[in-house]
C-alpha positions in Angstrom: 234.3 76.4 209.5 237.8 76.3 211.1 240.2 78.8 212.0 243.6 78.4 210.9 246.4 81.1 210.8 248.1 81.1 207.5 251.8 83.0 207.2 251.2 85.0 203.7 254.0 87.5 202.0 255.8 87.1 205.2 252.7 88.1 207.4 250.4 85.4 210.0 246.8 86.4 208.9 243.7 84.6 210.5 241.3 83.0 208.6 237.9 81.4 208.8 237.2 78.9 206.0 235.8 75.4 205.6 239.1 72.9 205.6 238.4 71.9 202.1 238.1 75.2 200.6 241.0 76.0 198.3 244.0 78.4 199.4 243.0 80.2 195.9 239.9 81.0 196.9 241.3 82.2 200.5 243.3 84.1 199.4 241.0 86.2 196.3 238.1 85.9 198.7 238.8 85.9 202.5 242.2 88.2 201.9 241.4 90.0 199.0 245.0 88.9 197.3 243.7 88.4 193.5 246.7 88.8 191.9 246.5 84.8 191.9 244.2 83.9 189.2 241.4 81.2 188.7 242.2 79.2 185.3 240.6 75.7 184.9 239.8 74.7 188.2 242.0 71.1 187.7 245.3 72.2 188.4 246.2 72.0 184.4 246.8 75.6 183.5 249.0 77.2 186.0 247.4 80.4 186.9 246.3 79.8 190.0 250.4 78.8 191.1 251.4 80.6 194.8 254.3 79.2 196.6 254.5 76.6 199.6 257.7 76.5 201.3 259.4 78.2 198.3 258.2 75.3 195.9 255.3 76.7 193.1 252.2 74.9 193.5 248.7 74.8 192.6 245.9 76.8 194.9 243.2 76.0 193.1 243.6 72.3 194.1 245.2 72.9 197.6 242.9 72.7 200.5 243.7 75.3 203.4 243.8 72.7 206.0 246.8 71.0 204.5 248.9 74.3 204.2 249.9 74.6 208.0 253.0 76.4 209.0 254.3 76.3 205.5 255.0 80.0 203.9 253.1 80.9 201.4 254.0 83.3 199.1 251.5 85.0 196.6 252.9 87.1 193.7 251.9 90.1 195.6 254.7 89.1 197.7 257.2 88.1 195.6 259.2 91.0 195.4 259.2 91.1 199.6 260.2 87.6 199.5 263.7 87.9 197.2 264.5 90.4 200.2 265.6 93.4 198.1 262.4 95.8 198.5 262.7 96.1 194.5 260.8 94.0 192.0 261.8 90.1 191.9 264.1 89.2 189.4 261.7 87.6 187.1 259.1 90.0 187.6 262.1 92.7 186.0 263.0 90.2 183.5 259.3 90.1 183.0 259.2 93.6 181.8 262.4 93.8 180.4 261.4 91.5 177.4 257.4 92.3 177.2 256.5 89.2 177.9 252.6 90.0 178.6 250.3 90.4 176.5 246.7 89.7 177.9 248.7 89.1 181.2 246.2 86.7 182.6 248.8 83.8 183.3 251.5 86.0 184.1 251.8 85.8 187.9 251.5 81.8 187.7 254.3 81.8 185.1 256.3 84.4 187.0 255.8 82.0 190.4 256.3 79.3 188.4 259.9 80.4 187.2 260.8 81.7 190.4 260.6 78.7 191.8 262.0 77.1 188.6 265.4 80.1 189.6 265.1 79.0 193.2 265.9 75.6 193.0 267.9 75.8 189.8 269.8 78.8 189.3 271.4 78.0 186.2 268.5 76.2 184.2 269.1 74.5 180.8 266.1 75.1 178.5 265.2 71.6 178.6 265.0 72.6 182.5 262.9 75.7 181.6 261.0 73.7 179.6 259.9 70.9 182.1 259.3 73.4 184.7 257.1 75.4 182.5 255.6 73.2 180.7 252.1 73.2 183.5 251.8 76.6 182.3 249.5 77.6 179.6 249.5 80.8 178.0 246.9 82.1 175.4 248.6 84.7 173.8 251.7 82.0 172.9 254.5 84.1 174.2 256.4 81.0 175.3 259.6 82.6 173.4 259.6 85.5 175.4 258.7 83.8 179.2 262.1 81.5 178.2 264.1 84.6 177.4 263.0 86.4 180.8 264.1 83.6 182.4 267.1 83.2 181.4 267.4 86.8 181.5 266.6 86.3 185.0 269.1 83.1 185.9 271.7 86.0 185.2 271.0 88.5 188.0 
């Protein structure tokens, strides 16, 4: 076990893990943050995605000892982290065009495209596309996550 202090949603929290433990399972089980969901397990599906440094990636294949300094930013603190106190872009755009429908995947896809917004605030749909494309969703409402983002790009 090592000690590391982790800076999640804007906040340095202390944690005892084993280095090789994932930061998806730090943060559901040591922090109780579980709005970051276990999918496959291989980094294929996207619902584990959190943020490192702004850019969406994988927990359930990123061990805590590599995470350092780096911010990380779980979908619990994504409205905290666009600064306005209100819900993230995306998440609104989210709700504006009912994308969910089991809403399993839906806070990877939402990191996912906030990130996507982040780097690329004017995104093509071949850009939506590629930066979507690690994201599996069930219930197939692909349509509606393109139209949220570029409902989203706009704000």
């Amino acid at each position: 076990m090592a000690t590391y202090n982790l800076k999640i949603n804007g906040k340095v929290r202390q944690v005892s893990a084993d280095p090789t433990t994932p930061m998806l399972w730090v943060l559901r089980d040591h922090l109780n943050l579980t709005g970051t969901k276990y999918g496959c397990g291989i980094a294929q599906c996207g619902a584990c995605t959190i943020h490192l440094d702004g850019t969406a990636v994988r927990s359930c294949q990123l061990p805590v000892s590599v995470v350092g300094k780096q911010a990380v930013t779980t979908i619990e603190g994504l409205s905290t982290a666009a600064g306005s106190g209100n819900l993230h872009p995306v998440q609104q755009a989210w709700l504006d065009h009912d994308v969910a429908q089991c809403g399993y995947c839906q806070a990877g896809q939402i990191m996912s495209a906030a990130s996507l917004l982040k780097t690329n605030p004017r995104p093509t749909d071949g850009d939506i596309d590629a930066a979507m494309s690690g994201n599996i969703c069930r219930c197939g409402t692909y349509l509606r996550i393109k139209e949220a983002i570029k409902t989203a790009a706009t704000k």
